[in-house]
C-alpha positions as protocol buffer text, in pm:
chain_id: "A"
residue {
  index: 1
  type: UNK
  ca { x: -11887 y: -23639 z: 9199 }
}
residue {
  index: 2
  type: UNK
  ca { x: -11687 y: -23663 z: 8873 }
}
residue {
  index: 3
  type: UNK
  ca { x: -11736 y: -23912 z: 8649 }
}
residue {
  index: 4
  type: UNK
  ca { x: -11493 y: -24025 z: 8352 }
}
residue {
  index: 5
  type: UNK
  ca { x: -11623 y: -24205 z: 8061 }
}
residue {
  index: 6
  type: UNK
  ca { x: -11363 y: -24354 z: 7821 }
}
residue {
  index: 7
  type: UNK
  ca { x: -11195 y: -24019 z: 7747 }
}
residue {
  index: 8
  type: UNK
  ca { x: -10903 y: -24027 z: 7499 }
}
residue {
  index: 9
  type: UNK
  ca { x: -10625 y: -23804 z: 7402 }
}
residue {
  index: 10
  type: UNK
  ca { x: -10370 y: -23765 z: 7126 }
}
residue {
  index: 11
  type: UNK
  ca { x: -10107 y: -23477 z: 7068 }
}
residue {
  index: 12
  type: UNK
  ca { x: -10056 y: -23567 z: 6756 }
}
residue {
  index: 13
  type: UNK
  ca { x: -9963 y: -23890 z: 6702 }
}
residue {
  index: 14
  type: UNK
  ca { x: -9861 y: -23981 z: 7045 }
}
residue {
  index: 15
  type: UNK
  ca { x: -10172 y: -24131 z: 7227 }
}
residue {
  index: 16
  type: UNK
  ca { x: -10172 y: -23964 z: 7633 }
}
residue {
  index: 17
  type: UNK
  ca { x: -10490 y: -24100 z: 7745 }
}
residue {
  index: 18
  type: UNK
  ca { x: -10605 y: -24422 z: 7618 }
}
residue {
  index: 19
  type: UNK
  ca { x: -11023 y: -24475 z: 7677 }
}
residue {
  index: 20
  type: UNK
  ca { x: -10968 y: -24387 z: 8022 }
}
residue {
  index: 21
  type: UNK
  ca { x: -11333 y: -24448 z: 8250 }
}
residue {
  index: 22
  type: UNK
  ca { x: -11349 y: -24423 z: 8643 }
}
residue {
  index: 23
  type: UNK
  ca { x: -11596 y: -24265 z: 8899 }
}
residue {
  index: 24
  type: UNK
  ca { x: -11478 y: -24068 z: 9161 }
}
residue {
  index: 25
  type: UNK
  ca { x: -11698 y: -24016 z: 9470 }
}
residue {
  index: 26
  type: UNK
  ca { x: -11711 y: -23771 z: 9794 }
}
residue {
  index: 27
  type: UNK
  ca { x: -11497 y: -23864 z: 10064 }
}
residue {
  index: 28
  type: UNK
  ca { x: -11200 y: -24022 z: 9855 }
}
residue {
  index: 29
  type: UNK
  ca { x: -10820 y: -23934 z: 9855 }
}
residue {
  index: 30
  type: UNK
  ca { x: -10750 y: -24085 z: 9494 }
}
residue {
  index: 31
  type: UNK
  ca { x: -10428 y: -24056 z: 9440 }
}
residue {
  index: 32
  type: UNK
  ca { x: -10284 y: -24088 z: 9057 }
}
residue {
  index: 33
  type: UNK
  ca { x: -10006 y: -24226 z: 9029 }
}
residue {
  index: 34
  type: UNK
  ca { x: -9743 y: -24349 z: 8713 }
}
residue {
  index: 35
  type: UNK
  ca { x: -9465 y: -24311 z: 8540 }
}
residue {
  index: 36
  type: UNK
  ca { x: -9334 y: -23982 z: 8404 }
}
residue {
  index: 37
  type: UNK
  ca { x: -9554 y: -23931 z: 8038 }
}
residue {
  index: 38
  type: UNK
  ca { x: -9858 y: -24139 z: 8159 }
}
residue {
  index: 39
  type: UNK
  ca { x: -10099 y: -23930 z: 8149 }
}
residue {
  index: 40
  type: UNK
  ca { x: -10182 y: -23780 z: 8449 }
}
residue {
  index: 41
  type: UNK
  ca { x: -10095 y: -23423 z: 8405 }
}
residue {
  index: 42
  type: UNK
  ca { x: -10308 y: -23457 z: 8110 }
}
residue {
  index: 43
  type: UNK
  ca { x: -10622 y: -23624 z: 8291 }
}
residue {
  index: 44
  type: UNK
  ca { x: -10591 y: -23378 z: 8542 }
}
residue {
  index: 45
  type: UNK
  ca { x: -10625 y: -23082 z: 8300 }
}
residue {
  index: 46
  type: UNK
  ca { x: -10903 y: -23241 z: 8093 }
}
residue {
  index: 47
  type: UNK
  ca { x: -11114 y: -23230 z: 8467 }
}
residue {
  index: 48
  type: UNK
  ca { x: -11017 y: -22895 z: 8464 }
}
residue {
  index: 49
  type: UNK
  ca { x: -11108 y: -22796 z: 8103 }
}
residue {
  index: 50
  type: UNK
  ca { x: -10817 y: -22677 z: 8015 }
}
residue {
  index: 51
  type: UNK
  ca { x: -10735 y: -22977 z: 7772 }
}
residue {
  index: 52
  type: UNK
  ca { x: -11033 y: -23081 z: 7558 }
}
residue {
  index: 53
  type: UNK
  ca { x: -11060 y: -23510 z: 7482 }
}
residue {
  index: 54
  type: UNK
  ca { x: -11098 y: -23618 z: 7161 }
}
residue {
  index: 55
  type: UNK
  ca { x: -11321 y: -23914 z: 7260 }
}
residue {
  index: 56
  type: UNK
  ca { x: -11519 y: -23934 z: 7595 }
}
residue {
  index: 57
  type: UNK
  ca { x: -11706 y: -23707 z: 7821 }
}
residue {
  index: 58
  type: UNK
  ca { x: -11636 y: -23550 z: 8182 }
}
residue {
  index: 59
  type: UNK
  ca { x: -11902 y: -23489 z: 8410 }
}
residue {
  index: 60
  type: UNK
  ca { x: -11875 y: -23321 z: 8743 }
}
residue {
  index: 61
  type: UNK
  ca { x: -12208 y: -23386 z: 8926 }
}
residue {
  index: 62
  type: UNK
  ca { x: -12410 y: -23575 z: 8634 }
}
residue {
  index: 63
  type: UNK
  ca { x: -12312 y: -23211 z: 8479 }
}
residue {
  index: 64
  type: UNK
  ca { x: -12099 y: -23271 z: 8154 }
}
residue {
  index: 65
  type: UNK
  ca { x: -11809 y: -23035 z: 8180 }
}
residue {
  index: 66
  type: UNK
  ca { x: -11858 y: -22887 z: 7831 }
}
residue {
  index: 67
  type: UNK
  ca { x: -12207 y: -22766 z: 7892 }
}
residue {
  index: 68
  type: UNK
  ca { x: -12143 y: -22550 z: 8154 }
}
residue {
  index: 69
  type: UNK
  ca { x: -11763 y: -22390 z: 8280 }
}
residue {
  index: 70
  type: UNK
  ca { x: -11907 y: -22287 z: 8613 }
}
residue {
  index: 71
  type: UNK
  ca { x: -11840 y: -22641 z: 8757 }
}
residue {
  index: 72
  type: UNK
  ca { x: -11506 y: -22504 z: 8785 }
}
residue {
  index: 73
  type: UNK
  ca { x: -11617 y: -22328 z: 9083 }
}
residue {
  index: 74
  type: UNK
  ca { x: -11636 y: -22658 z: 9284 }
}
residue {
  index: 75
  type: UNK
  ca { x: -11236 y: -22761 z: 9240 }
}
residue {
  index: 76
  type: UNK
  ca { x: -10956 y: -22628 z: 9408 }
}
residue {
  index: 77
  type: UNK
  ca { x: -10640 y: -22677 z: 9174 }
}
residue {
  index: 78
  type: UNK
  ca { x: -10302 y: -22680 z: 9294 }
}
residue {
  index: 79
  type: UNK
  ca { x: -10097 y: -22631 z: 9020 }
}
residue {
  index: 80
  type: UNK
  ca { x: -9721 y: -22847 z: 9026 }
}
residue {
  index: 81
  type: UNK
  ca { x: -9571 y: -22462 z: 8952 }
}
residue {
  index: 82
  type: UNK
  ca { x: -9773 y: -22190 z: 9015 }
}
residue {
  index: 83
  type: UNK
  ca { x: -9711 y: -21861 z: 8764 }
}
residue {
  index: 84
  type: UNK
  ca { x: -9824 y: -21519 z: 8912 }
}
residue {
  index: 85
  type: UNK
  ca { x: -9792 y: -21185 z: 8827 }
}
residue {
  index: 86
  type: UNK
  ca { x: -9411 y: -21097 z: 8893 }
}
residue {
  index: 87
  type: UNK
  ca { x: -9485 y: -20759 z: 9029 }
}
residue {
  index: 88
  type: UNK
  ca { x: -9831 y: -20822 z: 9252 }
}
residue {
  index: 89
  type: UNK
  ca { x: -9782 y: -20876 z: 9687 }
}
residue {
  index: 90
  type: UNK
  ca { x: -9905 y: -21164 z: 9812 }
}
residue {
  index: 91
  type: UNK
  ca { x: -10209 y: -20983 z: 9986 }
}
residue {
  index: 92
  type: UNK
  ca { x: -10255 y: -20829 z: 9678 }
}
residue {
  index: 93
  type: UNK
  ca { x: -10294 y: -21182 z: 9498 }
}
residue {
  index: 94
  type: UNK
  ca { x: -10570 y: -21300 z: 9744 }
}
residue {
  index: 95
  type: UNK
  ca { x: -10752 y: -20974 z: 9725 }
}
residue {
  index: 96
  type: UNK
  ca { x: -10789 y: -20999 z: 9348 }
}
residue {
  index: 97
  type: UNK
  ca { x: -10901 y: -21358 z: 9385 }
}
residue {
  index: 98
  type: UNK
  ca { x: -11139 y: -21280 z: 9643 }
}
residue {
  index: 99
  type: UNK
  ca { x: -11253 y: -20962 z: 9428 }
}
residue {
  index: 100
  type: UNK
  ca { x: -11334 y: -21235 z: 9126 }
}
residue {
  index: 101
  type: UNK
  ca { x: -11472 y: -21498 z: 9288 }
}
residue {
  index: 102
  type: UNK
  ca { x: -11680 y: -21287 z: 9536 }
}
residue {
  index: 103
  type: UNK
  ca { x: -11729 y: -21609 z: 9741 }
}
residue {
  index: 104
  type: UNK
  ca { x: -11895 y: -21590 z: 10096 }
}
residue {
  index: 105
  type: UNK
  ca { x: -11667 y: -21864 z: 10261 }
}
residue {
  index: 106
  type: UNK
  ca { x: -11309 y: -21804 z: 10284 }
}
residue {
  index: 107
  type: UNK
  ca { x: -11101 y: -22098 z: 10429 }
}
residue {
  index: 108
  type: UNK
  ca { x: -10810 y: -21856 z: 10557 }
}
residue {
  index: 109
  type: UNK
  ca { x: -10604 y: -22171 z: 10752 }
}
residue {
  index: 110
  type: UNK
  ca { x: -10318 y: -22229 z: 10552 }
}
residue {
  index: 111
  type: UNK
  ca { x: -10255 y: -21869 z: 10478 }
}
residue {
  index: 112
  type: UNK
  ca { x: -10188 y: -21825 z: 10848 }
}
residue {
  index: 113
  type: UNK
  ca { x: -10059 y: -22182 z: 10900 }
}
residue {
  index: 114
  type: UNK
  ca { x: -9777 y: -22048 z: 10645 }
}
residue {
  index: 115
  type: UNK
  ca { x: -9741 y: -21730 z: 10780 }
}
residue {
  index: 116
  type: UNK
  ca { x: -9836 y: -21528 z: 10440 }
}
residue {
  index: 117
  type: UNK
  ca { x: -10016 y: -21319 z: 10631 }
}
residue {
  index: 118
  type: UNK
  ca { x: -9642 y: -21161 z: 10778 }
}
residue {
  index: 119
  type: UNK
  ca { x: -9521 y: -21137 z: 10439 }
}
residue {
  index: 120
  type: UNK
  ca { x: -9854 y: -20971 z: 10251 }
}
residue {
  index: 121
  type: UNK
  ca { x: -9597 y: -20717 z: 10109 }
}
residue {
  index: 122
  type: UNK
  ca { x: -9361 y: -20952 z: 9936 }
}
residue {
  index: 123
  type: UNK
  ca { x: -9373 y: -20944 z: 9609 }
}
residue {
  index: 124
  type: UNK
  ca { x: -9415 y: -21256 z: 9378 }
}
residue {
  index: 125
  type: UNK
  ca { x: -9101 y: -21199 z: 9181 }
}
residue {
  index: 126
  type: UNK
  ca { x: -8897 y: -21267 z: 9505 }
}
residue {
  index: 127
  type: UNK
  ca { x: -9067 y: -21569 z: 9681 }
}
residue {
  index: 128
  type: UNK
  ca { x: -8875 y: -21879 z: 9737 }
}
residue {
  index: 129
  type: UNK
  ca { x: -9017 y: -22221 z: 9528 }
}
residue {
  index: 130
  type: UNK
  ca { x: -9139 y: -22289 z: 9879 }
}
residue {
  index: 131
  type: UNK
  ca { x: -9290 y: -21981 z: 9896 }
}
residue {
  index: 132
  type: UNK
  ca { x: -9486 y: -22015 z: 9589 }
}
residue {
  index: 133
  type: UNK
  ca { x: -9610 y: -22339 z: 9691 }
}
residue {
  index: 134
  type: UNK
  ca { x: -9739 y: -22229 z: 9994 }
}
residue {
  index: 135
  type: UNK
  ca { x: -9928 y: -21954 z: 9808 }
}
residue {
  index: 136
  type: UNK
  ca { x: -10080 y: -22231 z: 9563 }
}
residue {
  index: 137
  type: UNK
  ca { x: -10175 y: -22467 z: 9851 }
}
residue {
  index: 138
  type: UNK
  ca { x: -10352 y: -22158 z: 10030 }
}
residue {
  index: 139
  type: UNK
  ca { x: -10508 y: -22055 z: 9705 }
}
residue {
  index: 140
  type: UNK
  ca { x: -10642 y: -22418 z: 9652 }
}
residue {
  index: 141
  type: UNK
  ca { x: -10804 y: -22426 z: 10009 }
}
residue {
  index: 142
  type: UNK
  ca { x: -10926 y: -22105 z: 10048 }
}
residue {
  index: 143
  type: UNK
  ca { x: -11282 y: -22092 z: 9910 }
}
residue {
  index: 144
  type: UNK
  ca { x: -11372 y: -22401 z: 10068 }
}
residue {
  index: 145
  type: UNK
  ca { x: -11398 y: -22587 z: 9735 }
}
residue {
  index: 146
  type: UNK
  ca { x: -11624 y: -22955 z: 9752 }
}
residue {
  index: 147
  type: UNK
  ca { x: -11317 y: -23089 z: 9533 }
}
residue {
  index: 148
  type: UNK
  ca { x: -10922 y: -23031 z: 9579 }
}
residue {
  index: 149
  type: UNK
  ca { x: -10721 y: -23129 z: 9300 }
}
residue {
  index: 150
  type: UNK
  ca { x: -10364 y: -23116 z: 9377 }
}
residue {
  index: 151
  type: UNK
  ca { x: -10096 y: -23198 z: 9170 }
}
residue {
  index: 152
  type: UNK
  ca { x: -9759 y: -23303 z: 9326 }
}
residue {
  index: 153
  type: UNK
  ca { x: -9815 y: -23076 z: 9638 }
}
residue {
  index: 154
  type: UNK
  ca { x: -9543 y: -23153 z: 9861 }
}
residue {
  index: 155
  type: UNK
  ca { x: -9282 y: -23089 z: 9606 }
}
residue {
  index: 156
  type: UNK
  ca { x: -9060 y: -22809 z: 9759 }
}
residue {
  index: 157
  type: UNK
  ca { x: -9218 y: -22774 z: 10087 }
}
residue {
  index: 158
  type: UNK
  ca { x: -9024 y: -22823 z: 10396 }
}
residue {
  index: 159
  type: UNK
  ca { x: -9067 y: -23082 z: 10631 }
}
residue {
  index: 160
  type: UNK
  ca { x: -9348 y: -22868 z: 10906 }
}
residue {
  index: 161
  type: UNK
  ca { x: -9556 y: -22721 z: 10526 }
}
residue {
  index: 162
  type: UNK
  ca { x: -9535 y: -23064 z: 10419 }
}
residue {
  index: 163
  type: UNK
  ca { x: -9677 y: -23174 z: 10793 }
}
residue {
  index: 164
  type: UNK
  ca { x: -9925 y: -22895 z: 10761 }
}
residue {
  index: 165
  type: UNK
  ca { x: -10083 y: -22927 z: 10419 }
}
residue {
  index: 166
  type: UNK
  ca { x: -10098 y: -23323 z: 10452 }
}
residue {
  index: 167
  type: UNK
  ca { x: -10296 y: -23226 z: 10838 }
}
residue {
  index: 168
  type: UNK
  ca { x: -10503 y: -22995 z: 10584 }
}
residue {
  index: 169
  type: UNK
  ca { x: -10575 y: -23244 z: 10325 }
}
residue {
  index: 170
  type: UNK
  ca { x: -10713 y: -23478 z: 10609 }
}
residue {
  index: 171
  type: UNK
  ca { x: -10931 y: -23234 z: 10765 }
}
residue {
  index: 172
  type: UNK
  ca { x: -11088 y: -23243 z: 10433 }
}
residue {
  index: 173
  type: UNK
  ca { x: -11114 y: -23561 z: 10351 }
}
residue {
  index: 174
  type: UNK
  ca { x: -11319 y: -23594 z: 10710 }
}
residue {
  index: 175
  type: UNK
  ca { x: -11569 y: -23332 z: 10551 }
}
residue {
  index: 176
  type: UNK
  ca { x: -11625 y: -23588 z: 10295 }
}
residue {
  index: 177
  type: UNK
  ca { x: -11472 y: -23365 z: 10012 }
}
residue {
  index: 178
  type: UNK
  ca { x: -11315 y: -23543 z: 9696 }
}
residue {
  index: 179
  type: UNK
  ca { x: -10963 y: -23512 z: 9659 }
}
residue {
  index: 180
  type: UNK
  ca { x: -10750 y: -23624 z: 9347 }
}
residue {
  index: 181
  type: UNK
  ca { x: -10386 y: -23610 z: 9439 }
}
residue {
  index: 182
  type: UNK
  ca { x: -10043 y: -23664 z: 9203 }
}
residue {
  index: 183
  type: UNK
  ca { x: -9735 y: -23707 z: 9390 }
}
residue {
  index: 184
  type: UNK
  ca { x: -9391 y: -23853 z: 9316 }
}
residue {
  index: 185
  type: UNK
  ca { x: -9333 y: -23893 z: 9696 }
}
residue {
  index: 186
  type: UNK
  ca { x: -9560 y: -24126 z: 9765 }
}
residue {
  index: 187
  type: UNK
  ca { x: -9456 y: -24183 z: 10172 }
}
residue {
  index: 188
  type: UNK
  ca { x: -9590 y: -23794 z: 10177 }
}
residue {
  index: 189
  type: UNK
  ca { x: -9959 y: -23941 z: 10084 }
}
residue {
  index: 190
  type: UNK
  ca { x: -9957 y: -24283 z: 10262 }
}
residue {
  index: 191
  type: UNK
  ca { x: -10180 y: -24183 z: 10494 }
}
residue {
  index: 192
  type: UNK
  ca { x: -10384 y: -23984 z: 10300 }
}
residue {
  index: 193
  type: UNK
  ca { x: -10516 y: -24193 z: 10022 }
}
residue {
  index: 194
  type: UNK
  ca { x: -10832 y: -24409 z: 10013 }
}
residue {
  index: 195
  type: UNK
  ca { x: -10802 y: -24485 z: 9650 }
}
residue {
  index: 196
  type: UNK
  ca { x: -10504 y: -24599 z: 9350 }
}
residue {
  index: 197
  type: UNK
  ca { x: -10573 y: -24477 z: 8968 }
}
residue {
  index: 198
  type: UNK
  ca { x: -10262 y: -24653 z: 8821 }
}
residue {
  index: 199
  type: UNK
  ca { x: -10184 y: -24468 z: 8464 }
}
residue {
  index: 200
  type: UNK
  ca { x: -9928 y: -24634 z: 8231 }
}
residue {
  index: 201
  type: UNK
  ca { x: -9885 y: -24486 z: 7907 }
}
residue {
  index: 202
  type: UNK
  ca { x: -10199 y: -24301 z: 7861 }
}
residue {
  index: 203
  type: UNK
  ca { x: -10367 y: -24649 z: 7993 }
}
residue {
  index: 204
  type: UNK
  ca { x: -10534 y: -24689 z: 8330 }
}
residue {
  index: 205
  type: UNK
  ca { x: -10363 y: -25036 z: 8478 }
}
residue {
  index: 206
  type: UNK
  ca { x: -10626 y: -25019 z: 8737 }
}
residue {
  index: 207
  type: UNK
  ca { x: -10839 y: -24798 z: 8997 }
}
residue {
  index: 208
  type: UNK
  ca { x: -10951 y: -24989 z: 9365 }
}
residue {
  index: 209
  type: UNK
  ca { x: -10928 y: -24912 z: 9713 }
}
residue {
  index: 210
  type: UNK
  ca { x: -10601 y: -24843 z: 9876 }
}
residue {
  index: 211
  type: UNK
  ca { x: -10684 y: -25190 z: 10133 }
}
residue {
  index: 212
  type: UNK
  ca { x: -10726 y: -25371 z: 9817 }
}
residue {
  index: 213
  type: UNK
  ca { x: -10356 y: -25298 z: 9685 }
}
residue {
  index: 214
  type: UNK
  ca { x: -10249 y: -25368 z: 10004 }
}
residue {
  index: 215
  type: UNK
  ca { x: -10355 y: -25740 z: 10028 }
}
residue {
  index: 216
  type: UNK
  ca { x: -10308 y: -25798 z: 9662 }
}
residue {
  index: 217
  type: UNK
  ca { x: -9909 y: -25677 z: 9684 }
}
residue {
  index: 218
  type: UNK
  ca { x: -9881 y: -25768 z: 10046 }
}
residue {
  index: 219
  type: UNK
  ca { x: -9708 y: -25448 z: 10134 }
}
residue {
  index: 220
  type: UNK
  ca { x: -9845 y: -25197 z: 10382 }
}
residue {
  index: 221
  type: UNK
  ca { x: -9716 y: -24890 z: 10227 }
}
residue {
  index: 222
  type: UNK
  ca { x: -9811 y: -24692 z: 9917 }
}
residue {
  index: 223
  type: UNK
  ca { x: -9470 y: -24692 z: 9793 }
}
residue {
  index: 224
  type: UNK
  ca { x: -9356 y: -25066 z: 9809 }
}
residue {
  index: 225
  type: UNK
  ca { x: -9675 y: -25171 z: 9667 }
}
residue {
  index: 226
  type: UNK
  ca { x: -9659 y: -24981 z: 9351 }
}
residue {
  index: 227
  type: UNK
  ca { x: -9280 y: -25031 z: 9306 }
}
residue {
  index: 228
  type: UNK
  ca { x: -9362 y: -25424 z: 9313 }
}
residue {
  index: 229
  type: UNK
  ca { x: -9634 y: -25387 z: 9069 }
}
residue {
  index: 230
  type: UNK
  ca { x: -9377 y: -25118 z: 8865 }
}
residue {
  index: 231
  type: UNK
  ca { x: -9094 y: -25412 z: 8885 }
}
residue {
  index: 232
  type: UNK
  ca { x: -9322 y: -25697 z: 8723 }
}
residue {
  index: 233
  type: UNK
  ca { x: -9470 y: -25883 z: 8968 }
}
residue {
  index: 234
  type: UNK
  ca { x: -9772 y: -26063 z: 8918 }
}
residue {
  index: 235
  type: UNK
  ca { x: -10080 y: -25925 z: 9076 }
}
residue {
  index: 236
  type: UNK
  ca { x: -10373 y: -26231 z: 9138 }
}
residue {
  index: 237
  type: UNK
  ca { x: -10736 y: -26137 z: 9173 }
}
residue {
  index: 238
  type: UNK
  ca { x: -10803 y: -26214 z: 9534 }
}
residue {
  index: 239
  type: UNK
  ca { x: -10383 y: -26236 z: 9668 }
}
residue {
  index: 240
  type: UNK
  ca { x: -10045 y: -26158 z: 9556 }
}
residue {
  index: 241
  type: UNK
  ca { x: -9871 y: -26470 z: 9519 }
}
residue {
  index: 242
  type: UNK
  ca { x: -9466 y: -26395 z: 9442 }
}
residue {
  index: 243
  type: UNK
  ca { x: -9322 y: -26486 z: 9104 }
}
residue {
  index: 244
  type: UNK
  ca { x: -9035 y: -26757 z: 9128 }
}
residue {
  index: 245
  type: UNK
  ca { x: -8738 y: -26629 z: 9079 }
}
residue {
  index: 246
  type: UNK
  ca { x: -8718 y: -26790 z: 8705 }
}
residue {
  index: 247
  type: UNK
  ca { x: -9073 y: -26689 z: 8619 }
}
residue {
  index: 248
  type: UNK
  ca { x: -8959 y: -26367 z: 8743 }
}
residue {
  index: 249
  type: UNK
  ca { x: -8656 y: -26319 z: 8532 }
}
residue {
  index: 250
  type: UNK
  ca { x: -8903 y: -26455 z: 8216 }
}
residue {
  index: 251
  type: UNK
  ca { x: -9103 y: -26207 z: 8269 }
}
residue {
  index: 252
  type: UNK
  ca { x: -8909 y: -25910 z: 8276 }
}
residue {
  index: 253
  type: UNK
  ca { x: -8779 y: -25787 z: 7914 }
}
């Protein structure tokens, strides 16, 4: 469904994306996942068009993004912080949306799941962080996109929204939609993923199946897996064998 091909990226002089290529398919939870400044923020905005590459090419579909904006009408984007219009409700905010987009499916389950629909007269200006997180998830969702691209989207929620969304995101991903995910919180997508894109200053470190980490690190969950690839160890094509403890301490400098 999308389809990277070595796509590059400098602000400047500071390279963010380094001849990044990877094909993303229907049915995956991909989740991207690296330190803070490597890249992913920026990836995710080049799918979306609002950053442009300076090498490379996008395409959504066989469709290269640049040709054509309407792809955009396939993804769902969760922004990390969404800004709205201080003074607009909540029901006002759908309605416009729904105005625009004039779409014949509306997916209205997390906007009840959340309650919004109780609290249609709030006003933007006063919602909680959790709030507006909420409203971005249900945004996201609601015209029953064929790709969700959400960017840290537990961050803020409390435990039951957390519960919800992730119950969400798997209903989804069992209608064979593609779903790119960024978290910090990685126990909060465990059992989501299918797929790793590992980004490490601007570079991709690799992209394979979730099963494949897992025997290659030997840990079961998301978490320990990347924080023993994060800490040095030494990865091996078909197993993870574990670094002696003086090979270890070589390696790490």
């Amino acid at each position: 469904m999308i389809r990277i091909e070595h796509v590059s990226k400098k602000f400047r002089k500071l390279r963010v994306l380094d001849d990044i290529s990877a094909s993303f398919e229907k049915g995956q939870v991909v989740s991207l996942i690296g330190p803070n400044g490597s890249g992913k923020t920026t990836l995710i905005k080049s799918i979306l068009g609002m950053v442009r590459p300076d090498q490379g090419r996008i395409l959504v579909e066989d469709e290269n993004i640049l040709d054509s904006p309407s792809y955009r009408n396939k993804i769902g984007y969760m922004p990390q912080i969404g800004r709205y219009p201080d003074n607009m409700k909540i029901g006002q905010l759908f309605s416009m949306l729904e105005h625009i987009r004039q779409h014949n499916s509306r997916d209205m389950d997390l906007f009840r799941q959340f309650e919004l629909d109780k609290m249609s007269d709030k006003r933007m200006r006063t919602l909680s962080g959790g709030t507006r997180q909420k409203v971005s998830a249900a945004l996201a969702f609601l015209f029953s996109p064929s790709i969700l691209i959400l960017d840290e989207p537990t961050a803020g929620l409390d435990p039951l929204a957390a519960e919800i969304l992730k119950a969400k995101i798997l209903l989804e991903k069992q209608k064979g939609k593609l779903i790119l995910i960024t978290s910090h919180i990685l126990s909060d997508i465990d059992e989501l993923t299918t797929h790793v894109l590992y980004l490490q200053e601007g570079k991709m470190q690799f992209f394979k199946e979730l099963e494949t980490l897992q025997e290659e690190t030997g840990e079961m969950r998301l978490g320990k897996a990347i924080a023993r690839i994060m800490k040095g160890e030494k990865l091996e094509q078909d197993w993870m064998t574990p670094l002696t403890e003086t090979k270890r301490n070589e390696k790490i400098y």
